[in-house]
N, C-alpha and C positions, 0 to 999 in steps of 0.2 A: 471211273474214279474209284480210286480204294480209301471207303469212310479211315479217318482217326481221328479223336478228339482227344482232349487232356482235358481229364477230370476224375482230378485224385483224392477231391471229396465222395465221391461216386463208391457203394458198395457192390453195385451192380449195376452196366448198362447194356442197350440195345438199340441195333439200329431197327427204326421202323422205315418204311420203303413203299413205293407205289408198286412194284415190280413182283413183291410178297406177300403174302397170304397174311404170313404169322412174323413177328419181329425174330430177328436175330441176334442172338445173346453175341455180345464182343466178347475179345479174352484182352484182358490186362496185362498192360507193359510194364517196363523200365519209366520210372520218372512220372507215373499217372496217368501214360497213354495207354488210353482203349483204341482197340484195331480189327476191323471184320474182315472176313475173306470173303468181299464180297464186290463185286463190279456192277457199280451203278453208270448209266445213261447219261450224254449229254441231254437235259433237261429233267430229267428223271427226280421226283421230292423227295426227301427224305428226313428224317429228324432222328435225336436221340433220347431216349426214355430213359429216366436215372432214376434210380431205386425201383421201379417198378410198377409209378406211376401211371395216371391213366391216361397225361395227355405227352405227347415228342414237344420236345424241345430243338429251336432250330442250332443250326451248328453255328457255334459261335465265328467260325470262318468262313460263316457261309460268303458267296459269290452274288446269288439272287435271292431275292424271298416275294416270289411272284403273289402271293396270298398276307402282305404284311410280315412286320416284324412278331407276331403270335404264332403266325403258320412256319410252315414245312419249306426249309431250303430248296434250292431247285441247282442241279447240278451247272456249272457252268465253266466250260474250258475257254479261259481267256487266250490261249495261245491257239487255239480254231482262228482267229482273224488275217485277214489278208490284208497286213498292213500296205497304206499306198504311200507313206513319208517316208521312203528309203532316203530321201535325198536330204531330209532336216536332219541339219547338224545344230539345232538349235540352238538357244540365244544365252550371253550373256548377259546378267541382268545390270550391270553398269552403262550407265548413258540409257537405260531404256524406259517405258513410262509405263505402268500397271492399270488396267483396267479390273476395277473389282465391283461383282454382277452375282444376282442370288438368282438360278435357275429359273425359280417359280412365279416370280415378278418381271424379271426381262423382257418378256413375252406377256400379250393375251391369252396363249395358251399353254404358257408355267415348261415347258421340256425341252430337251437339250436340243431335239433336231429343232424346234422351233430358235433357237438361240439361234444353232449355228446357222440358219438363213440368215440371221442380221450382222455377221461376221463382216459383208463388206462397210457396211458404215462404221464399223471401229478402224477397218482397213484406212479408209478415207481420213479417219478423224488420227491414226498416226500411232495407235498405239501397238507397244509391242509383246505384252502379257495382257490376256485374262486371271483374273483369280475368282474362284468359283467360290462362292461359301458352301459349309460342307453339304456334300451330297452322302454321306451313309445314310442306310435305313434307319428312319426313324419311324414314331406311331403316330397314325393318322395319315392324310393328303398331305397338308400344308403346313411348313414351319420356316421356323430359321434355319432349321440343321446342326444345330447345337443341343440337341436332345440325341441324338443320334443314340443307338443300343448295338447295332451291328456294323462293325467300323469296315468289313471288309463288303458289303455288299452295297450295291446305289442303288437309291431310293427308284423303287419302281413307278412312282408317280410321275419320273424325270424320262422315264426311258427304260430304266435299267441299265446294267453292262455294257450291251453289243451297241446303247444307244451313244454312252460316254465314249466309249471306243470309235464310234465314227465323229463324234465330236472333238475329239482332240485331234482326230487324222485332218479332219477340214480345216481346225483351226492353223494344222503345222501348212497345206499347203495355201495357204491363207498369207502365210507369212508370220503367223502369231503364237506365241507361246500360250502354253497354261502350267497356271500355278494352282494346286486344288489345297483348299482351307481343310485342316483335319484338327480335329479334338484328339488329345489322348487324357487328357487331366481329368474327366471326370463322366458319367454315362447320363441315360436320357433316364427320367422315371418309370417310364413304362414299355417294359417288354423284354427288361435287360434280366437276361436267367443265368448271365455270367457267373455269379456267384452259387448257383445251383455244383456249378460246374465246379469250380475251382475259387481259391483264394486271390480274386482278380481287383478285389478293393479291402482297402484297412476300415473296419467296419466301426471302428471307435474314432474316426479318424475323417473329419469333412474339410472341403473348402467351400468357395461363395457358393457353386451351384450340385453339389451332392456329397458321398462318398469318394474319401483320395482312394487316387489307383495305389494298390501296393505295388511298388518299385523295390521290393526288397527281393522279389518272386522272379526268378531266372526266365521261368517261362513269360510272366508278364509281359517281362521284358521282350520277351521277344518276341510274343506276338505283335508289340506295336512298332519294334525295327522291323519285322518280316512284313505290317501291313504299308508300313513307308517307301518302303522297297517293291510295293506289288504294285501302289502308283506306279512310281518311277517305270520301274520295268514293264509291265505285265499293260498298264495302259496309256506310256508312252509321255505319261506328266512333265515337266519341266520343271515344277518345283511345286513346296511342301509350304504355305502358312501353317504354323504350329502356333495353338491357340492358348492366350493366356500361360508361357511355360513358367512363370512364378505360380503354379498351382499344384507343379510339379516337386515334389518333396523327394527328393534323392541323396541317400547320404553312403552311396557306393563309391567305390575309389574310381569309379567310371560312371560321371553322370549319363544318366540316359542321354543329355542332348549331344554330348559327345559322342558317344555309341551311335548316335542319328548321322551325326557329321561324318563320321568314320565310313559309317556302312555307303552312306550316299556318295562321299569320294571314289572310294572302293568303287562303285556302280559307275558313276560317271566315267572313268579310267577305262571302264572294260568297254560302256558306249560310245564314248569318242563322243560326247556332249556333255556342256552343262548343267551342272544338277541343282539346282538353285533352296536352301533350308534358310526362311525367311521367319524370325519366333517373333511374338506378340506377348510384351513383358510390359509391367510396371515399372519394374524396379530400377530402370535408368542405371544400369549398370552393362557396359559397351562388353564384362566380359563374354555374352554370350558371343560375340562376333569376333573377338580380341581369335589369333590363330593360337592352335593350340600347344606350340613350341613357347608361345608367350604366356601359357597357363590358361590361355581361351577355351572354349567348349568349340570355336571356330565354323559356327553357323556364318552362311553368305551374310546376312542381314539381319535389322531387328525394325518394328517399328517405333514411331518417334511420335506421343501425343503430344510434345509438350509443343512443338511446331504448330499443331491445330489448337492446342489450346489457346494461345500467346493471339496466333492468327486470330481467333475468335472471338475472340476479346476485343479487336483492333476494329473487327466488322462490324460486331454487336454491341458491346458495350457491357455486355454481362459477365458480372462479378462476382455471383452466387457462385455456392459450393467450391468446386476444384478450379473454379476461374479465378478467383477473389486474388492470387500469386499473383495472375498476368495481365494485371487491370494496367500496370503502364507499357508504356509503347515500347520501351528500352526491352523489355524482355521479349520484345521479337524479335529485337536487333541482335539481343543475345542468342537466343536458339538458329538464327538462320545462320550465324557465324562458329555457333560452337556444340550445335546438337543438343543439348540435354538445358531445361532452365534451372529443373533440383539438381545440381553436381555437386551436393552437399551440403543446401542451403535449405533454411525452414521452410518447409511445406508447413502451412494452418491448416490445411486439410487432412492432414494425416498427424499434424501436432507434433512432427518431432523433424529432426532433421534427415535428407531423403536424396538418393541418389550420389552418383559417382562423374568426377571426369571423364569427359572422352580423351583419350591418347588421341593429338592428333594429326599422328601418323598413319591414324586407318581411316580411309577412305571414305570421302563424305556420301557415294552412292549408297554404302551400307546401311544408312540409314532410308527408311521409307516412310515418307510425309505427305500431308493430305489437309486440305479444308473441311472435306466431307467424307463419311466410312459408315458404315451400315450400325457400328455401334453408336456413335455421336450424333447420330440421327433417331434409326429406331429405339437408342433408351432416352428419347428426351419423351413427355407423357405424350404428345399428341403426333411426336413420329416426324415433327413439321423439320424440312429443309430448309437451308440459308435462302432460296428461292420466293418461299413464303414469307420472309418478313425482310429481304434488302431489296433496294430496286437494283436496277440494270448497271447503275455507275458502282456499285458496291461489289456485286456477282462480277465485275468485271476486274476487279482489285481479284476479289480470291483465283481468279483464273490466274492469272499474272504471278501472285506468287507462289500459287501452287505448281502451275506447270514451269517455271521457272525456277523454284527454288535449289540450294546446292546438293539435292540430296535428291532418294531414287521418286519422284511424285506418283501416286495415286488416285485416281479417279473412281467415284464413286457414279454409279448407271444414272444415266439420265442427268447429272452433274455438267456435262459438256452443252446441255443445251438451258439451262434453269427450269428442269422438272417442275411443272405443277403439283404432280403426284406425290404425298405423304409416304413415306414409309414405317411404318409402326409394325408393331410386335402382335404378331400371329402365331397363333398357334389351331390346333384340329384336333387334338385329345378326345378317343373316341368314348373315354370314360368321364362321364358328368362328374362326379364327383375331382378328379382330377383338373377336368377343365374349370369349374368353377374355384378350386383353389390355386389354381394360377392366376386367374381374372382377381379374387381378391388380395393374391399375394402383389398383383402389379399395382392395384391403388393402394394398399396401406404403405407401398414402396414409395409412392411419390405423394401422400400425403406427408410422410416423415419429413419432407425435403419441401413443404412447404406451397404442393401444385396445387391447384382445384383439382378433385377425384373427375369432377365431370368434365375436364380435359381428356382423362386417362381413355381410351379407346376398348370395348372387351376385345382380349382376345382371341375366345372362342368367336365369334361373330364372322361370319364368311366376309360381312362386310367390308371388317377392316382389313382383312389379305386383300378384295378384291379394289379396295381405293388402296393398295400399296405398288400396283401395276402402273408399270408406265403408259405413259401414252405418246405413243409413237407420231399420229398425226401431226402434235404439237412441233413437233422439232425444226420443221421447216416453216414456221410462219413468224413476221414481228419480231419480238424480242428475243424468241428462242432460239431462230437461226443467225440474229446477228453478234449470241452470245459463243453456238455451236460456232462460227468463223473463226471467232478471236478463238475459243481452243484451240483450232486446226492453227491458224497461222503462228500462234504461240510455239505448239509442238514442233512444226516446221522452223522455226526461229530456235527454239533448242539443239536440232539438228544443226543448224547452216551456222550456229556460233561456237567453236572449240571450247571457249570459257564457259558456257552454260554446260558442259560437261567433264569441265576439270573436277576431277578427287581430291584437290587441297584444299585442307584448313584454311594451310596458309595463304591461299587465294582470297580469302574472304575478309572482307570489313563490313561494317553496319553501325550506321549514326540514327539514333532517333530524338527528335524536335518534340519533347512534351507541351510545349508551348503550341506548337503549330501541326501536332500532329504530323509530321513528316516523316517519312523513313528512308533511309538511303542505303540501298545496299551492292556492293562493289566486287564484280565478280573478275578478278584480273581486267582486263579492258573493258567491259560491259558493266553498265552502272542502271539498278532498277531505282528508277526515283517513286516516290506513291505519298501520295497527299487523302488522308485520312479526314482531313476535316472541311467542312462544310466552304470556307472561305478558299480563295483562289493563293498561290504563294509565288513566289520570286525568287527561283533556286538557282545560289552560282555553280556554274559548270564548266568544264573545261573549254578552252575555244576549239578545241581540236573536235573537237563530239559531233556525233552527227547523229539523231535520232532516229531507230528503229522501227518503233512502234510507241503508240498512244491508245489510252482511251480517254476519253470525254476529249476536253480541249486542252492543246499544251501548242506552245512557240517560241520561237527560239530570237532571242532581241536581237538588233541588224549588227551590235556588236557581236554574237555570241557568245557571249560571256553571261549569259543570263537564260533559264527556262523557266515561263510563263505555263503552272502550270494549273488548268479550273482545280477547285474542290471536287472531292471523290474521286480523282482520276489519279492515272499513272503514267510514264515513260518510261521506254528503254532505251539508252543510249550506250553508242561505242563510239571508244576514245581511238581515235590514228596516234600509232604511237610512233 
């Protein structure tokens, strides 16, 4: 490998090397680039020393960083592998179901080869994506991944490279996509010397969790098209979560999400598969997805909280904060029918009026919906799942309509069986001073909002990563495999029915019973009935129906003109038309 780096803050740099004695001074480019004539090793460390400092800084493109993100890059040629998926034409993500899994937890022992041995129970259980929360280097063992500092390198604790790279080969001949969760909005605290380097953040200029990236910067920009593109290519991904892209401030005649979309079309055309850019937005605004002939930014997908919200509501009962909108029932019947609950209407959460219509001419998979997601989880204070406070007739409503819903569902790890297991917010900050001010920035966070602090979990505490691991044994006993069933049979019943996989709006109706707690929602011929409240109800239904699937207790009167169906429970029925 022949080092270059771009760094045009730099008065002087050098590469330092295992291979050399003494650093070697670069000579300065066009456009900020430094360049040696120098050939480094497959594995071979190295870093770069700016201004003349005493310690290397690793490459900000580095590939490995076997010694953490403080030490010395380690050479790595991704194109050395002997790919064995010649035959995956991979997946389109319409009609398909998302499995989202954070490396470190999935497993007792937190790494990718250990993940990919539990590939066949996702096989079994139906789905057709994983999506990875991010694995770049970040400081420390154990995190979420959203500290990340070196976006092109994976976290050595996971594996590294060559481990991600047999990870996604097992998972294509597995049958299963992957989708890998990346940050470009904003870096981790500690370790990131991007800015040593170059003007790679607006320093006057923050969002929720640091310094905004300056997107005004040519190169910026292309180091985070060139590192979406080295998924894609270089290890075989299938698609891209793009984290939070309302954090993303662009006011170029070419949003960077566009420039994403662009470049990933582009890529897909020449692979002969597709490429799937999935964004995670608040702003309830469909134009990220809208195509770009319509003025779109023309990403595959976006996801949709206001589905979980609405949902969560219906499960729990809780009205606090960003819930308090979706305390009645009707606003699930709205979002299952029309994607968005703010399409213009007053959020009190945000005190003003919020979001946009969806056009709906585009396709309801685009949206991606869920009960449960690593954020609606680990940022509640004590990390607890739907698992820990419904019982079995409830968890069995959220199954129903989440992997039924009209749009693309996603599954949160250990969600298909009722995890016992908490997931809470971890962190390993190898500096005290750092770690202790995350630990107190996470309780003055959720005292504001009114929790007990001695809910809040420390983060630093090995403890709480190690109660955020599943446990596997649980899955086949009691309650948790008669919940893992109804997943499977669910997913399978998504399959075996055309309408649970229609793209129209216009397919969709939904009536909600404030009175009775009822919801009905009408998917062309298949009709999901689901009884919210405590008492049993007496719902007319067509004579022609003939019922699918149940949970708790439902039956159908000898006229059929009637479902008898318990409280908490639900059915599916299809009309003969």
């Amino acid at each position: 490998m022949r080092p270059a780096v771009w760094a045009p803050r730099a008065r002087t740099v050098a590469l330092r090397a295992a291979s050399r004695d003494d650093d070697v001074p670069m000579s300065a480019g066009e456009g900020g680039w430094w360049s040696a004539d120098v050939d480094l090793a497959e594995g071979e460390e190295y870093g770069f020393v700016i201004d003349g400092g005493a310690d290397a800084r690793p490459d900000p493109r580095s590939r490995r960083q076997p010694s953490g993100v403080h030490g010395l890059s380690a050479v790595f040629d991704a194109g050395a592998h002997r790919w064995r998926d010649d035959d995956w034409r991979g997946r389109q993500l319409a009609g398909g179901i998302v499995y989202e899994l954070h490396v470190g937890t999935f497993t007792p022992e937190g790494t990718l080869e250990a993940a990919a041995g539990r590939l066949a129970h996702l096989v079994d259980l139906g789905v057709d994506f994983v999506e990875l929360l991010p694995v770049n280097a970040f400081n420390g063992v154990h995190n979420w991944g959203y500290d990340g500092v070196l976006w092109y390198a994976v976290h050595e604790a996971y594996g590294g490279p060559a481990a991600y790279q047999r990870f996604v080969e097992t998972c294509h001949e597995a049958g299963i996509g992957v989708i890998q969760d990346v940050v470009y909005n904003h870096l981790g605290p500690s370790g990131n010397y991007l800015p040593e380097f170059g003007p790679y953040l607006r320093d006057a200029e923050s969002n929720t969790w640091g310094s905004s990236v300056d997107l005004d910067q040519a190169e910026v920009r292309r180091y985070i098209v060139e590192n979406a593109m080295m998924w894609l290519r270089d290890f075989h991904v299938d698609g891209l979560r793009l984290d939070a892209v309302h954090a993303l401030r662009d006011e170029s005649a070419v949003h960077i999400l566009r420039e994403l979309a662009q470049a990933a079309d582009a890529l897909s055309a020449h692979l002969g598969r597709p490429l799937t850019l999935i964004a995670e937005s608040d702003l309830n605004d469909a134009t990220l997805i809208a195509s770009r002939e319509a003025g779109g930014h023309g990403l595959t997908a976006q996801w949709n909280d206001d589905y979980h919200h609405a949902l969560h509501v219906a499960l729990t009962g809780e009205t606090a904060g960003y819930y308090a909108d979706f305390a009645p029932l009707a606003s699930l019947a709205k979002t299952a029918t029309r994607g968005f609950f703010h399409d213009g209407t007053w959020s009190s959460f945000r005190d003003r009026e919020h979001g946009h219509p969806i056009d709906p001419r585009i396709p309801t998979w685009r949206l991606v919906t869920f009960s449960q997601d690593h954020d609606q989880i680990g940022n509640r204070a004590a990390g607890d799942r739907l698992s820990q406070s419904l019982d079995e007739d409830s968890l069995a409503i959220a199954a129903v309509l989440t992997v039924l819903s009209p749009f693309t569902p996603m599954l949160f790890m250990g969600e298909e069986w009722g995890a016992s297991t908490p997931w809470q917010f971890f962190t390993s900050h190898p500096e005290a001073e750092l770690g202790e001010a995350t630990a107190r920035g996470r309780r003055a966070e959720f005292a504001r909002m009114g929790w007990d602090e001695s809910l809040v979990p420390d983060p630093q505490d090995p403890a709480t990563f190690e109660r955020s691991k599943l446990k596997w044994e649980e899955k086949d006993a009691g309650a948790h495999a008669r919940l893992l069933e109804l997943y499977r049979r669910l997913i399978r019943l998504r399959r075996e029915m055309p309408d649970l996989t229609d793209p129209g709006f216009d397919r969709l109706s939904a009536s909600a019973d404030e009175s009775t707690r009822v919801l009905r929602l009408q998917r062309g011929s298949v009709e999901i009935l689901v009884n919210f409240s405590s008492d049993a109800a007496d719902l007319d239904i067509e004579p022609s129906s003939r019922v699918l699937l149940t949970t708790g207790r439902a039956h159908v009167t000898s006229l059929g003109r009637t479902l008898a169906l318990d409280g908490r429970s639900s059915a599916v029925l299809a009309r003969s038309d």
